[in-house]
N, C-alpha and C positions, 0 to 999 in steps of 0.2 A: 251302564253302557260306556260311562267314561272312562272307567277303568278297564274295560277291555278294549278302548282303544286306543289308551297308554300301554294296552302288554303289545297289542298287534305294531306300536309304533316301535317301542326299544327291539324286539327282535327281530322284525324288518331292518333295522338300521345296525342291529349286531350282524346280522347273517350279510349286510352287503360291507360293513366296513370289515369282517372276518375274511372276505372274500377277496379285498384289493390289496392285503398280506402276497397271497402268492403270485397275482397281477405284478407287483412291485417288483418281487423277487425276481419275476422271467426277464423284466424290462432290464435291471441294474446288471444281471446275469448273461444278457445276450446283446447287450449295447454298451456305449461308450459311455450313455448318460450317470452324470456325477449327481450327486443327492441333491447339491446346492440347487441346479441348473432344474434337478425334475421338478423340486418343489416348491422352486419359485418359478415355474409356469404353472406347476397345479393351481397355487395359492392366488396368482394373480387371475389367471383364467376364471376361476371357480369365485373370486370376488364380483371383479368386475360383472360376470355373467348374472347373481345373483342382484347385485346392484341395479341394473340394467333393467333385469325383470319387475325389481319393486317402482322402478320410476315411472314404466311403461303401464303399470297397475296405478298410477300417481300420488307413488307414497314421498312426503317430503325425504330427502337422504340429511341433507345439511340439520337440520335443530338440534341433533346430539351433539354436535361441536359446539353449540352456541352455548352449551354447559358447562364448566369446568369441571365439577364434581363427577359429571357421567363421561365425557371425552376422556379422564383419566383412568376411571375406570374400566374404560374400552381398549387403552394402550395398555393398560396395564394386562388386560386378559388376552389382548389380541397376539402380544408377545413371550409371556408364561404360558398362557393358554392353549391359543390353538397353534400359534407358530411350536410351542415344546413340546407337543403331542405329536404335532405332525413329524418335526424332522426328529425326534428323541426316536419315533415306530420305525420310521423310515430306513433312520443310521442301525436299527439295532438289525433289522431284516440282513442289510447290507452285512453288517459283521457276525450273523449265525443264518436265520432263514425265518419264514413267513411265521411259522408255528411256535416255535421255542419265544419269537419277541412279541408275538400277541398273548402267549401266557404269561409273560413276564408283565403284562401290560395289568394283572392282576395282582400286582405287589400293590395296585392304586387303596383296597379296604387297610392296609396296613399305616398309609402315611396317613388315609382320615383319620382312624381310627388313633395317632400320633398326632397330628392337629390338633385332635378335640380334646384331647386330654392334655397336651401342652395350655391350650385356651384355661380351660377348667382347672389349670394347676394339680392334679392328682393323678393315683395311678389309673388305669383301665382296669374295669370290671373282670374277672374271673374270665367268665364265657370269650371275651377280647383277646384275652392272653393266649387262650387255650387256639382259637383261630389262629392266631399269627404265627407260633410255633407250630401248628401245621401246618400252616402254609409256606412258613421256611425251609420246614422238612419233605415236602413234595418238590419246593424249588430245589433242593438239596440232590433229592434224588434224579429231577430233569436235569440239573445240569451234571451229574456224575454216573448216571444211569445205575449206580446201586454202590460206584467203586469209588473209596474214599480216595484211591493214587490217582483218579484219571476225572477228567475234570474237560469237558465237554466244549464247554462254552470259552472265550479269549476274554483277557480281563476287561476289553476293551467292547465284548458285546456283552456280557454284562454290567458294564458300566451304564450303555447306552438302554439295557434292559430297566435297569432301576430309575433311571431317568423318564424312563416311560409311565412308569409306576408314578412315580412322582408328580411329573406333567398332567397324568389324568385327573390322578384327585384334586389337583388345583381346579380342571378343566370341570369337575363335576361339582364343586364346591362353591366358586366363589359368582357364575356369571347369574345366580338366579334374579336379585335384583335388578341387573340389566335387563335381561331378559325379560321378565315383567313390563318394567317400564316402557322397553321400544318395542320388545318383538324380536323372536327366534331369527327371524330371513335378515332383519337390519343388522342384528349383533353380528352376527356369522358373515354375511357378505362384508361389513365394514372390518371385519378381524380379521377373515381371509387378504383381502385387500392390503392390510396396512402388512403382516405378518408375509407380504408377497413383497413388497417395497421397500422392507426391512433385509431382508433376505437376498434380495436382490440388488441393493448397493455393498452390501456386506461381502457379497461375494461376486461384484463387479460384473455382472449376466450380461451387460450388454459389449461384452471385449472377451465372451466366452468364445470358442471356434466350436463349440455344439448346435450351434444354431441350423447348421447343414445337417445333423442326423434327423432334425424333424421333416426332412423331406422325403425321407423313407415313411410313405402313406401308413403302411403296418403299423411299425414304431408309434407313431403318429396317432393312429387307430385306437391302439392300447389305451395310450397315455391319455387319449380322449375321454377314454372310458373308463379309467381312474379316475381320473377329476370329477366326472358327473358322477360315479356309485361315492366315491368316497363323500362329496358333498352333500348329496341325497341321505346320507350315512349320519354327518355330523346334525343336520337338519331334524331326521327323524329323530334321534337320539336327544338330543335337546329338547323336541316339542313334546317328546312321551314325558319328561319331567312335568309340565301340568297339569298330569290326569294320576301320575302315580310318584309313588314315593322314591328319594334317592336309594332309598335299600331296595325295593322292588326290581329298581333298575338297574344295581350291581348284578343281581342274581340273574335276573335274563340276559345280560350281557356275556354270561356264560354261551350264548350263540354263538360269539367269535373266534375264540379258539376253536371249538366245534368246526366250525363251518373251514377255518384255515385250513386243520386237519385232513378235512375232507377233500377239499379241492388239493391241498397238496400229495397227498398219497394218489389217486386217479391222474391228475396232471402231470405233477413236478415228480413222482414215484420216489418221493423220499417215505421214510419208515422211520417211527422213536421206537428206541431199544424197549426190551421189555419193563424193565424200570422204570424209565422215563414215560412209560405210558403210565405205571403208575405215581411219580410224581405228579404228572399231570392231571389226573382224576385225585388224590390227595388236596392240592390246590384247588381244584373247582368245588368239592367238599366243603373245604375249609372258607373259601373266600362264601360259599351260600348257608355256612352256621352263623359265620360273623354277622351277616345280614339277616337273618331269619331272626337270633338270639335278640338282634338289636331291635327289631320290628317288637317282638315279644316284650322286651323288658321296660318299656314304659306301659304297657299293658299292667304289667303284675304290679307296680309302684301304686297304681290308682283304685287297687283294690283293697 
């Protein structure tokens, strides 16, 4: 029972954070708003709001600072974590589109899988190798759609693409002892939060002249409804990790590009070239061998 209600939670939380992909995309597409400005009112809104709710349930908020060892921990994730997740999706949306930067966001099995073996000092298992050279060759083909002269993507949404990649596996790697210790709603509301006020002096939000387009109710509407799916998103996502495995939950996270795809072709009436659709199913392939292979091979060690 608990593991089906760690699959029900990662692909509820894949299918709505796959979903605020194209959300983003119409918003930066059809308004004045700069990434800085959205993301530090997502961040802040969707903290405080989160925050708010545990106090009025009467959960202490302050004991986690009263730690050194855990309050650094919480900057440290709040900042790598969910601040480079967020604005790495965000900026990569802005410089190609919904679809191409949440499968990019699948380059995340190759840094673990880079981490773990940095940790361990040696190379990566056979079945490892064989994953990630597919899955550079599906990215190969999304971003060239089959033509080694033409080259799809700007170096510059690639950039932010591999960054996403990067930011995840941090993001799925490193908060589980947090986590444990205080609780999914505290970590994420206090990471939210601080990753909003970070972001937010960095880029001076309260001397922005954007502050007038949130008066347009629509605008407004949207952005509301970013902030609640996408938090809902990081929420579910996080809590399905104590009923199932981090590789469990690589491979149902395969919901998100899905689900981008989908809304984006119906909504946004974009199409990937024939190639690129197969780069894309190559990558989803590759990134659920890497995870499968991995589940399997402490299996076979102990026999």
């Amino acid at each position: 029972m608990f593991r089906t209600k760690g699959i029900m939670l990662i692909v509820s939380g894949a299918m709505l954070w796959g979903s605020t992909g194209p959300l983003i995309e119409w918003i930066l597409s059809n308004s004045s708003l700069t990434v800085p400005f959205m993301l530090t009112i997502r961040l802040l809104v969707a903290g405080l709001g989160l925050l708010a709710f545990l106090k009025i349930q009467g959960t202490s908020l302050k004991p986690i600072w009263r730690q050194s060892y855990w309050f650094k921990r919480l900057i440290i994730f709040a900042l790598f974590g969910m601040l480079g997740v967020q604005y790495s999706f965000v900026a990569a949306i802005e410089a190609s589109d919904a679809v191409v930067a949440t499968l990019l966001q699948f380059l995340a099995p190759i840094f673990v899988v880079i981490f773990v073996s940095w940790g361990l000092k040696k190379w990566p298992p056979k079945y490892q190798v064989f994953g990630i050279v597919g899955t550079l060759f599906g990215l190969f083909l999304l971003l060239t759609n089959g033509s080694f002269t033409n080259l799809l993507l700007s170096p510059e949404a690639l950039a932010w693409g591999i960054a996403v990649g990067f930011s995840f596996a941090f993001y799925t790697l490193y908060p589980g002892t947090l986590m444990k210790e205080w609780g999914v709603l505290l970590v994420v509301g206090w990471s939210m939060l601080i990753g909003g006020v970070v972001l937010g002096t960095i880029s001076r939000v309260w001397q922005s002249d954007e502050w007038s387009l949130l008066l347009d109710w629509k605008l407004s509407s949207l952005l509301l409804t970013v902030i609640v799916i996408g938090t809902v998103a990081f929420i579910l996502f996080l809590s399905s990790m104590k009923y199932i495995s981090a590789i469990e939950t690589s491979i149902l996270s395969s919901m998100e590009p899905l689900t981008a795809m989908v809304i984006s072709v119906i909504w946004l009436q974009q199409v990937l070239g024939k190639w690129q659709l197969v780069g894309a199913l190559v990558m989803l392939v590759c990134v659920t061998w890497l995870s499968v292979a991995g589940e399997k091979k402490p299996k076979e060690n102990k026999t």
